[in-house]
N, C-alpha and C positions, 0 to 999 in steps of 0.2 A: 692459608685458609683451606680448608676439606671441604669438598661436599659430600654430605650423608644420603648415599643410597637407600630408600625406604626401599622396602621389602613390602609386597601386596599383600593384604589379608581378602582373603577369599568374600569376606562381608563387602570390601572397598570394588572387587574386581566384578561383582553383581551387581554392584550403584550402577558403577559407570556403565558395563551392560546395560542396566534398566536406563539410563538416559538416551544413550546412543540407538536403540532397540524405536525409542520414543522419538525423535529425532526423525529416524529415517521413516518412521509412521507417519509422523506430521508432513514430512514432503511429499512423501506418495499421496499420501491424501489431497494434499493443497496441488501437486503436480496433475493428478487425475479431473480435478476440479476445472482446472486451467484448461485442460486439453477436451472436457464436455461443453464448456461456455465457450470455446471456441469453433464448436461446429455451426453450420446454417443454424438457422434455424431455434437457436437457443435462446435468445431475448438479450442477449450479452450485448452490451454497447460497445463497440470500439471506433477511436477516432481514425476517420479519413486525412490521415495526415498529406497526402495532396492537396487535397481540398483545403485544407487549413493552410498551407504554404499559398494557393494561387489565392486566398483570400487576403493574406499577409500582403501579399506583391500588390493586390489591385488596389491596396490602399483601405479595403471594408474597416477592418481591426485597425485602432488606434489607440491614442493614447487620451481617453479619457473613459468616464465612469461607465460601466452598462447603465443601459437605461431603468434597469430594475432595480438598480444598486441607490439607498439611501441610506446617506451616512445618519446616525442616532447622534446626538448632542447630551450633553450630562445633564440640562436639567430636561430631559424626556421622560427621566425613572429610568435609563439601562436597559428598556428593551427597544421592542424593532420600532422603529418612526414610520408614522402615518404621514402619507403622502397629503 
């Protein structure tokens, strides 16, 4: 069994250009994004994960429903259930 060496054509070797080109666009972008919403001051949420471990530990979080959490039933119609 051989394998057949393709040879590039100049059209193929500007695809992949234009993808990779686009590529590394998309992460600078999305990287720059990441790195503004992480200053003070930016409204960006991030979890206090201490906090959430010493809440684990003291028992807060368990295992059952939030309290805002109602499950819907089929004959409701499918959408959200009234309390």
């Amino acid at each position: 069994m051989t394998v057949q060496i393709k040879t590039w054509h100049p059209r193929e070797v500007r695809f992949v250009g234009l993808i990779a080109l686009t590529l590394l666009g998309m992460a600078l972008y999305l990287g720059d994004g990441l790195r503004l919403a992480s200053r003070d001051g930016s409204g960006h949420r991030v979890i206090d994960i201490q906090a959430l471990e010493r809440r684990i530990e003291a028992g807060d979080l368990r295992d059952r429903e939030a309290l805002w959490y109602h499950e819907t039933r089929p004959d409701d119609g499918g959408g959200r259930s009234v309390p």
